[in-house]
N, C-alpha and C positions, 0 to 999 in steps of 0.2 A: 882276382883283379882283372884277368884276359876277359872272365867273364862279364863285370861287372862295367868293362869297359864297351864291350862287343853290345852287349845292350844300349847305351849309352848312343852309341852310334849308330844302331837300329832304329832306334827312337827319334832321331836326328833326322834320319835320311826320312821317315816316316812324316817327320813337321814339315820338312823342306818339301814332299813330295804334295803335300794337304796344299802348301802353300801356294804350290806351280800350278792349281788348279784352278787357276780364275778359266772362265771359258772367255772362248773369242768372240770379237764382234764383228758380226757381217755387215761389210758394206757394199752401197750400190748407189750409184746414180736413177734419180728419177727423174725421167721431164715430163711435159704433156703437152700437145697445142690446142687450143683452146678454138669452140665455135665460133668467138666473136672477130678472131685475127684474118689477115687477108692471105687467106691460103688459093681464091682465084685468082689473084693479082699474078699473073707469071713471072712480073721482075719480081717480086719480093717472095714468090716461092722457091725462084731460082738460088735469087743467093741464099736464101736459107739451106737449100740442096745443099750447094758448096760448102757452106760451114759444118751441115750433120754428117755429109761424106768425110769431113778430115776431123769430126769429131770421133766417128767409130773407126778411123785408120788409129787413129791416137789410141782411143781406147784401148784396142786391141792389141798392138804393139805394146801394151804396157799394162797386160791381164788386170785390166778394169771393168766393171760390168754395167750393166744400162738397162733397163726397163724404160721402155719409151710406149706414152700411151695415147692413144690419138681420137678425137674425135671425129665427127663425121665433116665436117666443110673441108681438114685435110684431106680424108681420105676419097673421097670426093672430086680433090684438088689431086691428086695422084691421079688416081682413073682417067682424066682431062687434058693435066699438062706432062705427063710423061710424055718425049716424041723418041724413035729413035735413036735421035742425036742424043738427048741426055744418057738414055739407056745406054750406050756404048762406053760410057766411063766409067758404068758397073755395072760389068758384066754381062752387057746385053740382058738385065733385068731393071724392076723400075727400083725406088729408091729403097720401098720399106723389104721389097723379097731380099733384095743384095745386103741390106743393113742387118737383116736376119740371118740370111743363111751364106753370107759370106763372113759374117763380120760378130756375130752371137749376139745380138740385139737383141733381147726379150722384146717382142711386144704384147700387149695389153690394151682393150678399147676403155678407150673413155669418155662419155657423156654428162651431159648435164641434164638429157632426158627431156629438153623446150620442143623438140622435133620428131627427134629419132632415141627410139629405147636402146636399151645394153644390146637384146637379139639386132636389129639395125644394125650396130654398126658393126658387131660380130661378122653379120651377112657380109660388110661392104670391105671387112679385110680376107673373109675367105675370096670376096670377085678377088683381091688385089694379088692373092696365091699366099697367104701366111695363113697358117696354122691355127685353130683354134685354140685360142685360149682359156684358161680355168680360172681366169682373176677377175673381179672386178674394177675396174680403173679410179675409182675415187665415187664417194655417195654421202651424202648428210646422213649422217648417222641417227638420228633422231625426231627426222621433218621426211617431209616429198623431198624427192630432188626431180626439182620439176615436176612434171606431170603425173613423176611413177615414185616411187618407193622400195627400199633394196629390198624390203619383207619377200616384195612379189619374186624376187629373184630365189629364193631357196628352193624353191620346188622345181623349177624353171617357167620358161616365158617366151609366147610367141612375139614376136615384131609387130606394129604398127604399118611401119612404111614394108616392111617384107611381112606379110602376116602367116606367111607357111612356112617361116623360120623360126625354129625352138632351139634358145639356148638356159642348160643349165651350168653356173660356174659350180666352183666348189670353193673359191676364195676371196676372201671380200677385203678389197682394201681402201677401209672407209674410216671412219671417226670425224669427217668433216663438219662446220655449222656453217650458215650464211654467212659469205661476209668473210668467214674464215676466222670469227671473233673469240672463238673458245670451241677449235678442234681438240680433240682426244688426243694426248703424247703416252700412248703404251708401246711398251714393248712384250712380245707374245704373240699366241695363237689361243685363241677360243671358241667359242661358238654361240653369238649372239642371241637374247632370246629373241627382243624384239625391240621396237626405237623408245619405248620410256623403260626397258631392261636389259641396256645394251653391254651394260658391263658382265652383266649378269650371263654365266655360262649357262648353257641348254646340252647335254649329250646327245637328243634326241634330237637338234637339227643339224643339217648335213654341211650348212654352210661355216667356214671358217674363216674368221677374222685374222688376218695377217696387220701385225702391230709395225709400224715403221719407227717405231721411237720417237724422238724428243724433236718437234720440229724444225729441223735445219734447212735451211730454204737461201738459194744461191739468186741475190734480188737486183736486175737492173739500176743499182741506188750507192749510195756512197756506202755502204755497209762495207769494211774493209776485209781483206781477205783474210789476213789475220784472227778477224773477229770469230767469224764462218771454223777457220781453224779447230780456234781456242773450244768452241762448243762441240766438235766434233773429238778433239783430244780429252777432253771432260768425261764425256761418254764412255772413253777407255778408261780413265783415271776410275769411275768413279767401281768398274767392273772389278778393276787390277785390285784396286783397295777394300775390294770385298761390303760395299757401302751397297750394291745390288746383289741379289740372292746367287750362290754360286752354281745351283742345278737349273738356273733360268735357259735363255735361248734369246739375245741379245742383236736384232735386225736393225741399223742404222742408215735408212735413206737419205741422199743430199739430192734436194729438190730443185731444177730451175724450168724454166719457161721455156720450150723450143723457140719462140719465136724472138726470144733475147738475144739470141746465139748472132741476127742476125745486126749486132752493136760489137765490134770489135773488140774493143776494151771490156764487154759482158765477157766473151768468148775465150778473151787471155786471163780472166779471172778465173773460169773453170776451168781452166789448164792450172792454173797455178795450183788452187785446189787439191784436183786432182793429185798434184804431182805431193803434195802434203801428207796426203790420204794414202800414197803410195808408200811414205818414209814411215807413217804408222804400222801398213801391213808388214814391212818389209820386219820391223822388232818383233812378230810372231804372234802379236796383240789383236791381230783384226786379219780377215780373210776377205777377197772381193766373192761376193754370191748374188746372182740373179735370183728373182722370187721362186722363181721354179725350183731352184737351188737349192735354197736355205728351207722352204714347205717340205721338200723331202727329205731334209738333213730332220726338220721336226717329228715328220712322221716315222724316219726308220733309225735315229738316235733316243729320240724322248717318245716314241710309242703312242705319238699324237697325244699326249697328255697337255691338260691346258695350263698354258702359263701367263698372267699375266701381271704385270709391273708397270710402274709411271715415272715416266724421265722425273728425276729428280728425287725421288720419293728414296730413303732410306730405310735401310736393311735391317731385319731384327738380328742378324747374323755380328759380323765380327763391323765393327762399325768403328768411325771416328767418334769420339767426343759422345759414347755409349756406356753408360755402366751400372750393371744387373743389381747393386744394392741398395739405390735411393727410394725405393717402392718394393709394395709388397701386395700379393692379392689374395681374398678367400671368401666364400669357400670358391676351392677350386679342387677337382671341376662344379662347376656353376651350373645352376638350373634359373633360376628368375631372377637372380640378382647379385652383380660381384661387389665389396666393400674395397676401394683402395688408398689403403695405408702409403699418403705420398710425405716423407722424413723431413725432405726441402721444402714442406708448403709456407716456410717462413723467412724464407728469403729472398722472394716475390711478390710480392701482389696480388700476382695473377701467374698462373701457367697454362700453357696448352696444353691439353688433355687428347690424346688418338687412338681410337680402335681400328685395328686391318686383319682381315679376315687372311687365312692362307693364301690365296693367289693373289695378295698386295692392295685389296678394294678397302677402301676407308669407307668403314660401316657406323664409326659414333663420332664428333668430335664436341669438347666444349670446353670450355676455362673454367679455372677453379685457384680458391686461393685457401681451401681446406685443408688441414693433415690429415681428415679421412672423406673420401665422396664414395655416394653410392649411386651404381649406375645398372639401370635394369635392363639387362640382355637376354628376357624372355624371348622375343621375336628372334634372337639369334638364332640360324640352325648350324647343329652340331658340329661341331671340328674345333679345331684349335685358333685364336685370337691374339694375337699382340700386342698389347697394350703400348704406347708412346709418352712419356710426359716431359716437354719441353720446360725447362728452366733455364732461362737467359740461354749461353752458348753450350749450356750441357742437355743431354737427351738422357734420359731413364727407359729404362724399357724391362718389360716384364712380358708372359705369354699366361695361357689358363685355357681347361679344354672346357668349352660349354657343353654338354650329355643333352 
């Protein structure tokens, strides 16, 4: 009986311990100031000064972290209007060295590319005494941005406006479209091939997509704070509830505008924010990490292995409203063609049909109101496949290796 119990309780502590293992979600504030804002204007640089100064005293006092990434007309706007007198409230430095190296600012450049390339403004934050950077600061994923294209960044790149300056990053943090009409929501790291195969991993190139997750964006607009909350709380619900794969690596950026900061009531909402984002790290659920941070927790935790997932997208793992017996598939493993036996095709009309490859890429989809469809996955290459089939609020899900 001692025995039969002693196991019992092994086995216990064994569930409980699978259980505790949802991993953490990193978070970080991101901003940027953009080319087209008045960063010569010295009144409206100034007060912007004042609000980024007591935004990284705040930060900081309250282990939060910040990627702040800056184009070139700010930093431009640095070089010009730092006098001095501003210098002496931090530290006898200008704003972005003291924001960094007093205060743990990540910075990162970022352009739009109409002027000055990535190397450019690299150059114009080494004049300013910051540290070169390994990220890129935002890129259309699958177009120019502007003039240039992040392709040419993988190998590295001389400047334009500096043309004896070569920079190579080693991290790209992009997914963006024009317009901003249908950016990329992954979370992970990979290694893009190229812009019509950007989901698509390459081993062979050197640069690394850093995934910021599901777009959260803190917006000068009536958007309540609550709102902003609620999607950032989600992102933990959806990790804690094992609905996102549990060996992932989960990066959640909250985005705003530097130059909002300079609307008072912008400025008390990302405090509030913030202060929200604190009560989540604080349950053990989420960690604050800078990019730099969380790149080397992937390279020396996950062995730079690529992961990648899409906000929203559900788990073939332990899931809500998921269950392994309404479908069936064969042959498996599969060479040109799997048959699948769906049990509920008669209680619908119509179901959704989803293929996802191992690192989360939806490779087939289509409706069906069959009890058996056959679907040909010759062009698939080899590995394992998860099959999805939605009916009303229940999800089926099956897996099959393709040879």
């Amino acid at each position: 009986m001692k025995k039969q119990f002693l196991s019992i309780s092994i086995l216990l502590l064994i569930s409980f311990s699978m259980i505790a293992q949802a991993p953490v979600v990193y978070f970080d504030f991101l901003s940027h100031n953009e080319d087209t804002q008045q960063w010569s204007v010295s009144g409206f640089y100034n007060s912007n000064r004042t609000q980024i100064m007591n935004l990284a005293n705040y930060f900081q006092a309250n282990g939060m972290t910040w990627n702040m990434q800056s184009d070139y007309t700010y930093l431009n706007g640095v070089l010009s209007l730092e006098t001095p007198a501003l210098e002496a409230t931090t530290n006898n430095k200008n704003i972005l060295r003291w924001m960094h190296e007093d205060k743990g600012v990540e910075m990162d450049p970022h352009s739009h590319e109409n002027v000055y390339l990535y190397p450019d403004v690299v150059k114009l934050m080494d004049s300013i005494g910051l540290p070169t950077s390994e990220v890129i600061g935002g890129s259309i994923y699958n177009d120019s941005n502007g003039i240039n294209i992040w392709t040419n960044l993988i190998n590295g790149q001389y400047g334009v406006i500096f043309p004896n300056y070569f920079w190579q990053p080693q991290y790209l943090m992009g997914g963006g479209t024009p317009n901003h009409v249908a950016d990329l929501k992954y979370f992970g790291f990979w290694n893009p091939t190229d812009t019509a195969n950007y989901l698509v991993n390459n081993p062979a190139s050197p640069l690394h997509h850093i995934g910021t997750g599901c777009e959260i964006k803190i917006k000068n607009d009536t958007t309540s704070v609550a709102t902003i909350v609620a999607e950032i709380r989600d992102v933990i619900s959806n990790v804690q509830a094992g609905n996102y794969p549990s060996n992932g690596i989960y990066f959640q950026s909250v985005f705003f505008e530097q130059a909002d900061l300079n609307n008072a009531a912008f400025y008390s909402k990302v405090l509030q924010i913030a202060d929200s984002m604190n009560a989540m790290v604080a349950t053990g659920q989420a960690q604050w990490k800078t990019f730099s941070q969380v790149y080397t927790i992937w390279e020396n935790n996950f062995a730079s292995q690529p992961f990648q997932w899409e906000c929203g997208q559900m788990s073939t793992g332990i899931e809500n409203n998921v269950t392994r017996t309404g479908i069936s598939i064969y042959p498996n493993p599969a060479t040109n063609e799997i048959v699948l036996d769906n049990y509920s095709a008669n209680s619908l009309s119509e179901q959704e049909i989803t293929i996802y490859d191992a690192l989360g890429k939806m490779v087939y989809s289509s409706n069906s109101s069959e009890a058996k469809t056959e679907i040909n996955v010759a062009s698939f290459t080899s590995g394992i496949y998860f099959v999805h089939v939605k009916n009303g609020n229940d999800i089926y899900s099956e897996k099959f290796l393709k040879e």
